[in-house]
ZATORRO-49181 format. One record per atom (N, C-alpha, C): residue number from 1; z, y, x. Coordinates in steps of 0.001 Angstrom, whole numbers, always signed. Example, Ala and Ser with C-alpha at 12.3 -4.5 7.8 and 13.67 -1.06 7.14 Angstrom:
- 1|+7800|-5690|+13190
- 1|+7800|-4500|+12300
- 1|+7800|-3300|+13200
- 2|+7080|-2250|+12850
- 2|+7140|-1060|+13670
- 2|+7870|+30|+12900
END
This chain:
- 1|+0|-1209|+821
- 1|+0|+0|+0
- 1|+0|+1261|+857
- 2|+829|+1358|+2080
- 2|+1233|+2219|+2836
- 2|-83|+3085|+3455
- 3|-838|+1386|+3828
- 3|-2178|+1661|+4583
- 3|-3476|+2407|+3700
- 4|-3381|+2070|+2249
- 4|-4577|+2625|+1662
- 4|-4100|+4006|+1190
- 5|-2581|+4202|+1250
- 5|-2533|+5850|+776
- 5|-2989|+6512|+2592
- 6|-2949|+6377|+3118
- 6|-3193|+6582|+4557
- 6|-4642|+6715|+4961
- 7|-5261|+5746|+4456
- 7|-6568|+5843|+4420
- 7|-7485|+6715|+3452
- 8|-7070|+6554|+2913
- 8|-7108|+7341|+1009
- 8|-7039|+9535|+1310
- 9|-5989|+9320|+2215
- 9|-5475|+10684|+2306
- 9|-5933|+11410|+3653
- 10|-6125|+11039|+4835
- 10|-6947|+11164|+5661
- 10|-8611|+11161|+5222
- 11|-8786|+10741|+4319
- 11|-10397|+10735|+4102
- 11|-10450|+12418|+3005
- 12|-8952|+12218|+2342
- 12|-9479|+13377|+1997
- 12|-9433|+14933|+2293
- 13|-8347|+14618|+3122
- 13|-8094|+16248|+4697
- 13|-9260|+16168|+5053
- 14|-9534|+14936|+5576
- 14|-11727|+15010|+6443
- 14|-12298|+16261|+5202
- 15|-12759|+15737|+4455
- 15|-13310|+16314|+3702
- 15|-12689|+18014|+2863
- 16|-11729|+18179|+3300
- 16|-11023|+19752|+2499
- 16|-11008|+20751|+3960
- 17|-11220|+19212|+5323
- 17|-11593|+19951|+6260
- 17|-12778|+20848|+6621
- 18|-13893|+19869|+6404
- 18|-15481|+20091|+5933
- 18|-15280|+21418|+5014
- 19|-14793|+21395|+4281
- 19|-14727|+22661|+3397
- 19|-14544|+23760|+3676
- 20|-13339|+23645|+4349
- 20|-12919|+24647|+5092
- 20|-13500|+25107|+6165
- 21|-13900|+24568|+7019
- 21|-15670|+24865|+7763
- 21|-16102|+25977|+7654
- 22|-16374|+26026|+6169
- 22|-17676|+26645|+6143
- 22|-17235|+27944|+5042
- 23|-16171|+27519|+4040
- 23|-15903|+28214|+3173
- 23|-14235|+28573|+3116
- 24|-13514|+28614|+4093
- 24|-12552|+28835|+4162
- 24|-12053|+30175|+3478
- 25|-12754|+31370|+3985
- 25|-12326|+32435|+3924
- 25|-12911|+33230|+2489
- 26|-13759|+32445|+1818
- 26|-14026|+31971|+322
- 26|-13152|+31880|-215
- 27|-12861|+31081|-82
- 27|-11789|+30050|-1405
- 27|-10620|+30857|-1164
- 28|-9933|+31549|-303
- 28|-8719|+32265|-57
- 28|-9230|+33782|-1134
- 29|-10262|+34541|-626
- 29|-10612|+35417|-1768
- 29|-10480|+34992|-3121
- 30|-11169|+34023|-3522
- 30|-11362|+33606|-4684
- 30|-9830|+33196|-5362
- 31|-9104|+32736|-4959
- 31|-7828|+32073|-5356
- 31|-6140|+33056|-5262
- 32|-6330|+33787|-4397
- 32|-5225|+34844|-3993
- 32|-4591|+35445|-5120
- 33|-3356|+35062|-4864
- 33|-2316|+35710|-5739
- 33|-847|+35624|-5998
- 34|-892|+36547|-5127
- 34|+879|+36007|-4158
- 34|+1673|+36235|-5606
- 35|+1390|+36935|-6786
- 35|+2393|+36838|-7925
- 35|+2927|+35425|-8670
- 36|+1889|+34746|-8266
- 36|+1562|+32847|-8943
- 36|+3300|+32524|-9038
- 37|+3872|+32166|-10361
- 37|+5277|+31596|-10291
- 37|+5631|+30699|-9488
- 38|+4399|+29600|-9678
- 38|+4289|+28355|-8636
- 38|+4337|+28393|-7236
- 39|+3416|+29423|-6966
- 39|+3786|+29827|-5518
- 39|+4442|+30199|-5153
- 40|+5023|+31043|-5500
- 40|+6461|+31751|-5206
- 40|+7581|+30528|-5469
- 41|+7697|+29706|-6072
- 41|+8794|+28800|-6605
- 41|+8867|+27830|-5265
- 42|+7937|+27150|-4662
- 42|+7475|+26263|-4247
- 42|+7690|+27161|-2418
- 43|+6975|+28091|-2233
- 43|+7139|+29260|-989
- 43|+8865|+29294|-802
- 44|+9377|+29668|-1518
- 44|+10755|+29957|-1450
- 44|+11955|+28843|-1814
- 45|+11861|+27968|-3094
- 45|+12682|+26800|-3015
- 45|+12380|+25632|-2107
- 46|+11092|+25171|-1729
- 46|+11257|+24221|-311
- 46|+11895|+24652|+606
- 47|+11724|+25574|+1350
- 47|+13073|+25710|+2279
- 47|+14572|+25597|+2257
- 48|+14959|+26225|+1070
- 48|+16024|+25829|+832
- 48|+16381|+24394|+341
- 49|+15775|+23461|-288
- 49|+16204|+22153|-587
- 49|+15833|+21617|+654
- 50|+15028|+22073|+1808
- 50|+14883|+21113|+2670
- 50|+16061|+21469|+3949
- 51|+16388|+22613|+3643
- 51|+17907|+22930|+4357
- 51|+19178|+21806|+3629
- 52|+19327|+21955|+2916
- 52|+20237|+21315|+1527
- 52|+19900|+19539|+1797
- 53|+18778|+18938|+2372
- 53|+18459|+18146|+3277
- 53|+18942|+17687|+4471
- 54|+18506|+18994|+5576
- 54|+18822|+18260|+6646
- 54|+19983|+19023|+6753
- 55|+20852|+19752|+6231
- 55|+22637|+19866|+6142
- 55|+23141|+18334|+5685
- 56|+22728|+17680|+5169
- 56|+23387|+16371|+4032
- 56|+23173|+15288|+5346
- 57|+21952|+15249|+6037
- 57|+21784|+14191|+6853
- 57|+22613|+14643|+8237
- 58|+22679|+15651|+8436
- 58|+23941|+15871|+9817
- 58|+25171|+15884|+9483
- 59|+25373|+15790|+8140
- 59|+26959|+15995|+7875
- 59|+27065|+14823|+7429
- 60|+26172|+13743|+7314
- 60|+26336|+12202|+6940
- 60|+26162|+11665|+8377
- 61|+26001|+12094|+9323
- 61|+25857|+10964|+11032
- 61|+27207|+11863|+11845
- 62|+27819|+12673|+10894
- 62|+29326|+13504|+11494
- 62|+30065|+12073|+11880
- 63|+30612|+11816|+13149
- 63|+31756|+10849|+13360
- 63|+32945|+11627|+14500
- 64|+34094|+11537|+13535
- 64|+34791|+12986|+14876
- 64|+35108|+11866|+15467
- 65|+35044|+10520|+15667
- 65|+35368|+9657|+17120
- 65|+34612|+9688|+18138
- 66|+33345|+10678|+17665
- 66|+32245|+10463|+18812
- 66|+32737|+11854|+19730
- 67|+32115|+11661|+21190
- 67|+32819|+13023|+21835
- 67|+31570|+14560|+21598
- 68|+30694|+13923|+20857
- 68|+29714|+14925|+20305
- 68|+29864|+15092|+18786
- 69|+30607|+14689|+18330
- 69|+30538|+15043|+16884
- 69|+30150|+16466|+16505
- 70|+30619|+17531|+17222
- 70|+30710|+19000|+17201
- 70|+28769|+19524|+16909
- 71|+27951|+18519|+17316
- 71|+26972|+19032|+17341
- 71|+26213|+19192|+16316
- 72|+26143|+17783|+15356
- 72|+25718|+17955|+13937
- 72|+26311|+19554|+13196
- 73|+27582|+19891|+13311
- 73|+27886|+21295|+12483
- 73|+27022|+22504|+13496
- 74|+26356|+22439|+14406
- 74|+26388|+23196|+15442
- 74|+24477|+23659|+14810
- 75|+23981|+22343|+14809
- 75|+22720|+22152|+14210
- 75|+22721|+22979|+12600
- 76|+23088|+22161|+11977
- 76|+23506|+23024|+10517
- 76|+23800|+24363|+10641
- 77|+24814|+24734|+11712
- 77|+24543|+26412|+11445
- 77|+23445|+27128|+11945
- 78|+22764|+26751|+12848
- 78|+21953|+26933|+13287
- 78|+20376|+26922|+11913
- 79|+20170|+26054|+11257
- 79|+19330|+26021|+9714
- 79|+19929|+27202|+8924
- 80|+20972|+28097|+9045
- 80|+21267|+28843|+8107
- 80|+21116|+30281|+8971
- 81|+20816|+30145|+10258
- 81|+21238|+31437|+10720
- 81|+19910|+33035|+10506
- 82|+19080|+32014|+10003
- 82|+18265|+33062|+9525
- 82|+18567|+33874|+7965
- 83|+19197|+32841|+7177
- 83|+19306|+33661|+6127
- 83|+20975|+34478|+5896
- 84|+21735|+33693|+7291
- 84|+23014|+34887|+7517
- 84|+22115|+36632|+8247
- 85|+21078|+36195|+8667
- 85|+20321|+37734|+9281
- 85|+20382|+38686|+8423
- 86|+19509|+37846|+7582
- 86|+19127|+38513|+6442
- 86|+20172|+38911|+5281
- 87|+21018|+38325|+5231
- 87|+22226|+39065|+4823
- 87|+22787|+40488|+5293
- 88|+23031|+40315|+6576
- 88|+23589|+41170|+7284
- 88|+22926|+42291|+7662
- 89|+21217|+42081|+7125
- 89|+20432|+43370|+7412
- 89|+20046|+43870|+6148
- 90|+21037|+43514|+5122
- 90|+20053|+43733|+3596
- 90|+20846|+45008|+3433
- 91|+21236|+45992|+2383
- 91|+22381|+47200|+2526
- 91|+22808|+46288|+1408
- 92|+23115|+45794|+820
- 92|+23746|+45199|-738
- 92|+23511|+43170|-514
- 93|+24329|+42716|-1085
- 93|+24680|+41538|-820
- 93|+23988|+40465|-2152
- 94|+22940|+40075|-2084
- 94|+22098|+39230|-3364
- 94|+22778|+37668|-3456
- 95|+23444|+37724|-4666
- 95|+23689|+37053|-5077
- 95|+23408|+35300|-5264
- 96|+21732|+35725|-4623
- 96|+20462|+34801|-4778
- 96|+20611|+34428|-2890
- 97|+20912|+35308|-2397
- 97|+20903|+35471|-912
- 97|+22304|+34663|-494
- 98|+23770|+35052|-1262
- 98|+24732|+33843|-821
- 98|+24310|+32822|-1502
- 99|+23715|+32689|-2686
- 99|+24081|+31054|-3008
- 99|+22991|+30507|-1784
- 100|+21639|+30840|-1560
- 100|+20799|+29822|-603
- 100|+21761|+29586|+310
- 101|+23047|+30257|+749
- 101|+23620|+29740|+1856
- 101|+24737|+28867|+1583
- 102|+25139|+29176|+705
- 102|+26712|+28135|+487
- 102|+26323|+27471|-793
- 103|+24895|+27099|-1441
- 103|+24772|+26088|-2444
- 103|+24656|+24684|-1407
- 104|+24004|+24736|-325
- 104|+23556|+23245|+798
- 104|+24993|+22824|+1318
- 105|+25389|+24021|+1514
- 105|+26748|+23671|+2313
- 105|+28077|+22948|+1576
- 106|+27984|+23742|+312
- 106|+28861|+22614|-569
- 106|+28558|+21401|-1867
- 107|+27499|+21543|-1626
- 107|+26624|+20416|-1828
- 107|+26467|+19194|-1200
- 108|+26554|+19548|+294
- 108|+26400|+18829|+1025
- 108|+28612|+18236|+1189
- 109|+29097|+19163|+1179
- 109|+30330|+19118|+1961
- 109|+31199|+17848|+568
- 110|+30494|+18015|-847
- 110|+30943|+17158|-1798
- 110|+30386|+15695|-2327
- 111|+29246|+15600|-1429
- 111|+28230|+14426|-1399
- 111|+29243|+13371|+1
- 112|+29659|+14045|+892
- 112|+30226|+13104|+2338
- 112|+31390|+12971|+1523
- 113|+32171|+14283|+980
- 113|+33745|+13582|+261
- 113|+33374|+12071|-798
- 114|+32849|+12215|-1188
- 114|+32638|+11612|-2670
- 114|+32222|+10254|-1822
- 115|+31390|+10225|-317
- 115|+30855|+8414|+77
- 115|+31971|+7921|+171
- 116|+31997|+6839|+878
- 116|+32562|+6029|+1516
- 116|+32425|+5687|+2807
- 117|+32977|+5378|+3425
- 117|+32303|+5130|+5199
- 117|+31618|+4249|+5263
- 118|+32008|+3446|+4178
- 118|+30690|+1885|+3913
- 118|+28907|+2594|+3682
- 119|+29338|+3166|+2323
- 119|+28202|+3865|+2154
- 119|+27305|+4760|+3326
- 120|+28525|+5322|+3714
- 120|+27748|+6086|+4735
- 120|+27434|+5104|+6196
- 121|+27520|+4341|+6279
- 121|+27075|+3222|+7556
- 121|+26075|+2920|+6784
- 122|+25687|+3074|+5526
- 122|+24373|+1887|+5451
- 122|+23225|+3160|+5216
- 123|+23954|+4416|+5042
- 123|+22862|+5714|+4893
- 123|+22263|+5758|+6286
- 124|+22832|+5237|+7332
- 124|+23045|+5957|+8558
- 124|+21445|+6003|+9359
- 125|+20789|+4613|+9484
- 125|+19864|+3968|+9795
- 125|+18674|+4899|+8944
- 126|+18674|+5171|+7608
- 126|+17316|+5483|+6906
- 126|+17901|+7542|+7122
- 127|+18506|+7767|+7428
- 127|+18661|+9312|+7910
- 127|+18693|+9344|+9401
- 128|+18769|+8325|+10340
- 128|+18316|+8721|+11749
- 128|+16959|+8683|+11794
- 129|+15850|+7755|+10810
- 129|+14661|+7425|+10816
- 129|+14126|+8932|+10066
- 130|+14579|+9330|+8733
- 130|+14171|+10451|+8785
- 130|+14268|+11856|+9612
- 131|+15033|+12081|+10317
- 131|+15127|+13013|+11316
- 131|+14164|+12933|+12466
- 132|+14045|+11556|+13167
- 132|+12962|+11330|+13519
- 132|+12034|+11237|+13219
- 133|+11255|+11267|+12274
- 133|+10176|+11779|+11449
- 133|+9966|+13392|+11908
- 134|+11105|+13818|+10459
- 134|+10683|+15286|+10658
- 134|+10540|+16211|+11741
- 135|+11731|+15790|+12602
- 135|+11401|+16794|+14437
- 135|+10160|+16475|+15203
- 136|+9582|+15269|+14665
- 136|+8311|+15076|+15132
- 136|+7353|+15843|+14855
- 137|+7183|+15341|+13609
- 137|+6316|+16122|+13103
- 137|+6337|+18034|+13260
- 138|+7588|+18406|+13235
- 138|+8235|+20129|+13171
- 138|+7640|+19806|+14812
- 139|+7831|+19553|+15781
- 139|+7578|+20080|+17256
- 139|+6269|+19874|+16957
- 140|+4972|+18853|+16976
- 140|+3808|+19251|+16852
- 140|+3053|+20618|+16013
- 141|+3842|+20516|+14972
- 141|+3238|+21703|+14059
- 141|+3183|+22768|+14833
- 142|+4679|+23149|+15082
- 142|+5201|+24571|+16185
- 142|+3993|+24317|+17094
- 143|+3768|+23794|+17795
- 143|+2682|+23488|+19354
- 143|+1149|+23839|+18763
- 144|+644|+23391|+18040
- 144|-349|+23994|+17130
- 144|-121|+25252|+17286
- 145|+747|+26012|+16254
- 145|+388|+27323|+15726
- 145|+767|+28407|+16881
- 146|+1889|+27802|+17919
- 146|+1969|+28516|+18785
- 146|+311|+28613|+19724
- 147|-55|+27752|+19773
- 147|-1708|+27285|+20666
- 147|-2716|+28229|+20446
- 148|-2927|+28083|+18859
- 148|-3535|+28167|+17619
- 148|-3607|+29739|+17266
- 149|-2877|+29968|+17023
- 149|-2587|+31831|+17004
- 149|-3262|+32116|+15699
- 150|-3477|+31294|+14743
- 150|-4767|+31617|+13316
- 150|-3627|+32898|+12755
- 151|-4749|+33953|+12372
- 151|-3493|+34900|+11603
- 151|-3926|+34315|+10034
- 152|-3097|+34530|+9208
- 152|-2931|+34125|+8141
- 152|-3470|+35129|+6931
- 153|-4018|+34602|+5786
- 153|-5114|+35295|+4886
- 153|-4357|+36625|+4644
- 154|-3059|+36296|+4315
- 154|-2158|+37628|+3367
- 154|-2192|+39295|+4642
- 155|-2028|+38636|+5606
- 155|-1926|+39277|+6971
- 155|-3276|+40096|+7725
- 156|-4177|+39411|+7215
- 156|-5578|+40195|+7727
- 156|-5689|+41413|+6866
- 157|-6236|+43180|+7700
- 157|-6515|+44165|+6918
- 157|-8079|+43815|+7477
- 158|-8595|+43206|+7670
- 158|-10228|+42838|+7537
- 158|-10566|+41622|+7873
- 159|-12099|+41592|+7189
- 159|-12423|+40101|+7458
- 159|-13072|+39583|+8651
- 160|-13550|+40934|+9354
- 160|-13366|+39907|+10765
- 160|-12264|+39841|+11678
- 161|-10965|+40077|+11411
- 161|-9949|+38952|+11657
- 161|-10202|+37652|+11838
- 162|-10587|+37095|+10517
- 162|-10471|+35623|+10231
- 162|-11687|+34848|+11640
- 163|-10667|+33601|+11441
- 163|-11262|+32745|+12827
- 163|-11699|+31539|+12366
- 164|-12456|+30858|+12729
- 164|-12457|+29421|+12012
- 164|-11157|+28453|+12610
- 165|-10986|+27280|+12191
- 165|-9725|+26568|+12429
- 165|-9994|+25336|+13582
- 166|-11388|+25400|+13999
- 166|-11384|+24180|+14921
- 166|-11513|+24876|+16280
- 167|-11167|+26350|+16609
- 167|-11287|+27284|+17633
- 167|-9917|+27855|+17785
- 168|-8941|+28029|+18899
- 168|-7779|+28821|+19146
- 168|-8472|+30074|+19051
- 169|-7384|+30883|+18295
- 169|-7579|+32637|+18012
- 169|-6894|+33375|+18878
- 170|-5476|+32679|+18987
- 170|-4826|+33806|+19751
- 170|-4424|+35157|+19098
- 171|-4420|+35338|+18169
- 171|-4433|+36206|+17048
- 171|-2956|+36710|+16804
- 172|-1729|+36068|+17559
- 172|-612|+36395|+16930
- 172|-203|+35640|+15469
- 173|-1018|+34926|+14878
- 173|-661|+34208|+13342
- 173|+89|+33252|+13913
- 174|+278|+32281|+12842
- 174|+617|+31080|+12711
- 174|+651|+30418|+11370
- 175|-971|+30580|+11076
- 175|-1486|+30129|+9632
- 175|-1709|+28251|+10055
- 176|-2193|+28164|+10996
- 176|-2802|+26240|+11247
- 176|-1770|+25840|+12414
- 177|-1089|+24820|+11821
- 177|-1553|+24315|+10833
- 177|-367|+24760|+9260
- 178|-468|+24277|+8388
- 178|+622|+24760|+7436
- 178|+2505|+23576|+8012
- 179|+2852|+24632|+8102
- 179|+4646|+24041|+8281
- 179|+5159|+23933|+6629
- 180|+4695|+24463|+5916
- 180|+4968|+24286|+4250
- 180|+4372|+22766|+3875
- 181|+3587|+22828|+3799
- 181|+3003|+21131|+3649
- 181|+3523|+20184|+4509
- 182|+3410|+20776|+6007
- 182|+3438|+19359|+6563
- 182|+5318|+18566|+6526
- 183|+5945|+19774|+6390
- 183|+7356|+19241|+6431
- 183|+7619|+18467|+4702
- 184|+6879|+19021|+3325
- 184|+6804|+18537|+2090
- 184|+6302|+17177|+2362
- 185|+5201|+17078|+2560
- 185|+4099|+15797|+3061
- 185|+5361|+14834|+3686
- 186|+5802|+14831|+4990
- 186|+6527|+13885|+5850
- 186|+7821|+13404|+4999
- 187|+8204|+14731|+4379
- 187|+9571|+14260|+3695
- 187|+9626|+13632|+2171
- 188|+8379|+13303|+1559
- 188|+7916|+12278|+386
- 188|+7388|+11472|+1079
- 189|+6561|+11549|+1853
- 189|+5954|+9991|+2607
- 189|+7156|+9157|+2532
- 190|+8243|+10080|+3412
- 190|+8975|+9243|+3793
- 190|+9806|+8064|+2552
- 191|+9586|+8850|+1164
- 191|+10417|+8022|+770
- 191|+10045|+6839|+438
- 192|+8368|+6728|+577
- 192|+7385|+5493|+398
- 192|+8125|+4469|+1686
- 193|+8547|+4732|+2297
- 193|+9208|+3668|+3587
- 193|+10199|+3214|+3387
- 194|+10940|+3957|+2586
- 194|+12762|+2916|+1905
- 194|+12270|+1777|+1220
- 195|+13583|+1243|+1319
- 195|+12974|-234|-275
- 195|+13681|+34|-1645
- 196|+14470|+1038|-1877
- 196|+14827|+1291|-3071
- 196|+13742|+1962|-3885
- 197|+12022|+2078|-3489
- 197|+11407|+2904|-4392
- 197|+10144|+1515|-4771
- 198|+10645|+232|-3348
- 198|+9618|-1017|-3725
- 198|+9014|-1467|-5077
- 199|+10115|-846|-5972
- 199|+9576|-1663|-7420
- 199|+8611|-547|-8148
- 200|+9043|+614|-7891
- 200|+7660|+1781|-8699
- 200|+7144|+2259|-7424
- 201|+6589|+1668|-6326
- 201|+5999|+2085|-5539
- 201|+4546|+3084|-5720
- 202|+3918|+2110|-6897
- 202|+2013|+2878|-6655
- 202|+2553|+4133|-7724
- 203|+3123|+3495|-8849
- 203|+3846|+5544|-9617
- 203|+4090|+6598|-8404
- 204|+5465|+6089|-7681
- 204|+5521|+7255|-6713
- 204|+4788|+7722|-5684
- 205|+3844|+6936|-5190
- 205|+2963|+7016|-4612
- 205|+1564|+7905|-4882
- 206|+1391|+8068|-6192
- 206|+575|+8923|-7193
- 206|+1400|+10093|-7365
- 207|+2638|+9946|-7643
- 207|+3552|+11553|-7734
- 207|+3721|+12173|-6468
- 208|+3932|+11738|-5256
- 208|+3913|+12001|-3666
- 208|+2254|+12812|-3979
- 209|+1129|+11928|-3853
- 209|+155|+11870|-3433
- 209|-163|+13628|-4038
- 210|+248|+13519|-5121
- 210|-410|+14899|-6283
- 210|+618|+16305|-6005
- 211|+2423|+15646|-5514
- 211|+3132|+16574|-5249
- 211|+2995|+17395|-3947
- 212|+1862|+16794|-2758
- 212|+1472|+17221|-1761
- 212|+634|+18394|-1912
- 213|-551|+17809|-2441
- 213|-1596|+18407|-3031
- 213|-1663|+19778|-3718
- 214|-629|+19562|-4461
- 214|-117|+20773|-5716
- 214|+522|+21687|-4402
- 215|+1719|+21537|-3403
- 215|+1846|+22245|-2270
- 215|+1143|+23098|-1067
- 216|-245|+21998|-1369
- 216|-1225|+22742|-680
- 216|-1754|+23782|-1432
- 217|-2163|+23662|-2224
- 217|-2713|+25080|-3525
- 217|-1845|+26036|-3578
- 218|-1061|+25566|-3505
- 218|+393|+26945|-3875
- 218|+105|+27591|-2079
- 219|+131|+26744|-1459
- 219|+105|+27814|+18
- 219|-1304|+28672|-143
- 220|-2353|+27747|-628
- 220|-3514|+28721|-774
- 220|-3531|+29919|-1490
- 221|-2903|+29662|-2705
- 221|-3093|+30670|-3664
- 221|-1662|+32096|-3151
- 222|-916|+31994|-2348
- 222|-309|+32517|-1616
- 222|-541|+33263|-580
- 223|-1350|+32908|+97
- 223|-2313|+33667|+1208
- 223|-1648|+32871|+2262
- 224|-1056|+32541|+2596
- 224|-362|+31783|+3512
- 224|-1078|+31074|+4491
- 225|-2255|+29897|+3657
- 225|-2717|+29222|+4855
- 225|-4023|+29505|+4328
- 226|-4440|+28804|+5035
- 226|-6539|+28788|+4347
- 226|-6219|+27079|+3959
- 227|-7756|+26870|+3415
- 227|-7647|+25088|+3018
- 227|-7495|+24282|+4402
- 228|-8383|+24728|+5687
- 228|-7961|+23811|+6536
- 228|-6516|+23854|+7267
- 229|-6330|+25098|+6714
- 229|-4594|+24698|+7498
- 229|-3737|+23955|+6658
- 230|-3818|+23823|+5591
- 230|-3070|+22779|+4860
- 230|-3481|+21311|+4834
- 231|-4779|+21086|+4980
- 231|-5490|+19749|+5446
- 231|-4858|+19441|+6801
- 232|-4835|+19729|+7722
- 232|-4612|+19829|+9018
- 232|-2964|+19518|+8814
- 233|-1761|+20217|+8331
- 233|-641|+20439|+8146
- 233|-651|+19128|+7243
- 234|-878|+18311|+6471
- 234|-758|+17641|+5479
- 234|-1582|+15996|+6538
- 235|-2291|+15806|+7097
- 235|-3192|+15029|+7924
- 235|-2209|+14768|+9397
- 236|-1370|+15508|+10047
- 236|-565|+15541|+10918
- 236|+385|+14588|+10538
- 237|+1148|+15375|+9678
- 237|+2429|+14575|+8845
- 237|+2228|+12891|+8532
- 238|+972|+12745|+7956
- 238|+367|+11820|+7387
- 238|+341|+10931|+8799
- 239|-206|+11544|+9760
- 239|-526|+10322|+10679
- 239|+713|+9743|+11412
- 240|+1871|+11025|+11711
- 240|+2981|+10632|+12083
- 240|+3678|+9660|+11275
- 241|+3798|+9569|+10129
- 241|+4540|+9150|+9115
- 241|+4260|+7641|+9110
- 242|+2861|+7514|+9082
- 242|+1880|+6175|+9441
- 242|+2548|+5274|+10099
- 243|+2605|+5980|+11642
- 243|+3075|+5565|+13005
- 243|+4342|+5096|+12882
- 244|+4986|+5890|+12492
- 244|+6664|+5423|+12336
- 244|+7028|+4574|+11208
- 245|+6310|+4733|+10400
- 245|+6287|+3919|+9339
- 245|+5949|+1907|+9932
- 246|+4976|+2022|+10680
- 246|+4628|+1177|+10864
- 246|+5535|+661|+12211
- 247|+6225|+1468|+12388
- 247|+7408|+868|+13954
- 247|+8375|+665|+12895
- 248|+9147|+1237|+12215
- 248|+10347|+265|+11527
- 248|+9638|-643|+10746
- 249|+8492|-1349|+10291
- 249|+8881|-2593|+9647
- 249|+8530|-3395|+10610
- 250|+7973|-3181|+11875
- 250|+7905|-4164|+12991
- 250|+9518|-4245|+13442
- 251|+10263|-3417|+13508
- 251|+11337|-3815|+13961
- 251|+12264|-4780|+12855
- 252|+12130|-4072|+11612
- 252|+12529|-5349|+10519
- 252|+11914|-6616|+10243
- 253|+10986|-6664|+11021
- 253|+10187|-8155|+10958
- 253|+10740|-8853|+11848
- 254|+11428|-7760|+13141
- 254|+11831|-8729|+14618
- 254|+13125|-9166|+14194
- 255|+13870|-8163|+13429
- 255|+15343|-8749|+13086
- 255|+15743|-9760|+12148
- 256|+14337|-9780|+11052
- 256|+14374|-11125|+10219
- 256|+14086|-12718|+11172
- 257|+13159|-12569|+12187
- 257|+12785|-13905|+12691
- 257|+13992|-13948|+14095
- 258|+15057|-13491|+14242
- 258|+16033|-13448|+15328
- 258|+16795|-14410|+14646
END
């Protein structure tokens, strides 16, 4: 199953790539509209649930017997310290602005009370695998756009700005590849790799497949990326996800025949 959404989804980045080719800076005219609810919903609540994320998975591998325990909280503050900035540079205090910061944090801080240490030993394994995922995937993206320099549609005051996406710009952007998709993309793949989703696998696999998709449009219709930076951002994820995907069930194959 793993392999034909893989195949399935790579064939179709090829092709939104092709598109983007030729009509990139098209389809961004044509579609633009940073007011879109969706976009805005999707622009602004993924970050925060994916903070509300990886707060839950460092405060679930917390062991104060270890002589590093200190570092998981160290990491976590570190995911919030941009929107303590932005606090501290706003003149008035948004309401909307503390909860993104202390909804993950005690969210997270009432999810570890509430396990068990049992529970949390058997979380432990499928949240070190996702972390490894996502920093993977997050350091390639960064290496791209740092490389890459694409400035981004919302950001250009003309159109010859725009660069095509299979050429470094150097431009100061960091439109290609999309970090909005590709961190959405890796972190539903991923849940195709647990075995608690084995029994509605091809459903969620169709809701993943379309909830990606729908992420990519919202970055378009946002100005954010062009189509090939979300192909590209969405095709990355995808191949990493593949890879690792396909190293833990070799390792669960080695521990069944031991």
């Amino acid at each position: 199953m793993n392999k034909n959404i893989t195949v399935t989804m790579i064939s179709i980045g090829c092709i939104f790539l092709c598109i983007g080719t030729f009509w990139d800076l098209e389809i961004n005219t044509l579609f633009y509209d940073p007011q879109n609810r969706i976009g805005i919903f999707l622009q602004e609540g993924w970050p925060l649930l994916l903070k509300l994320i990886l707060t839950l998975c460092f405060a679930l591998l917390i062991d104060q017997n270890h002589p590093f325990f200190s570092i998981p909280w160290f990491i976590c503050g570190l995911l919030f310290s941009q929107n303590v900035i932005t606090l501290t540079e706003s003149s008035w205090f948004s309401f909307i602005s503390i909860g993104a910061i202390l909804t993950p944090l005690v969210v997270s801080i009432f999810i570890c009370y509430k396990l068990t240490t049992e529970q949390k030993n058997k979380l432990r394994p499928y949240i070190i695998n996702y972390l490894q995922l996502f920093f993977t995937v997050l350091i390639v993206i960064t290496l791209f756009k740092v490389l890459w320099g694409r400035i981004r549609f919302r950001d250009m005051q003309q159109a010859s700005q725009f660069c095509v996406w299979y050429l470094p710009c150097h431009k100061g952007g960091f439109s290609f590849p999309s970090g909005h998709t590709s961190s959405f993309a890796c972190s539903l793949l991923y849940l195709l790799s647990t075995p608690l989703v084995q029994k509605h696998k091809l459903s969620l696999s169709i809701i993943v497949c379309t909830s990606i998709f729908l992420m990519m449009a919202s970055r378009i219709v946002m100005g954010a990326h062009f189509l090939s930076d979300t192909a590209a951002g969405m095709m990355i994820a995808l191949v990493i996800w593949a890879f690792y995907d396909r190293r833990w069930k070799n390792k669960i194959s080695k521990r069944k025949h031991q």
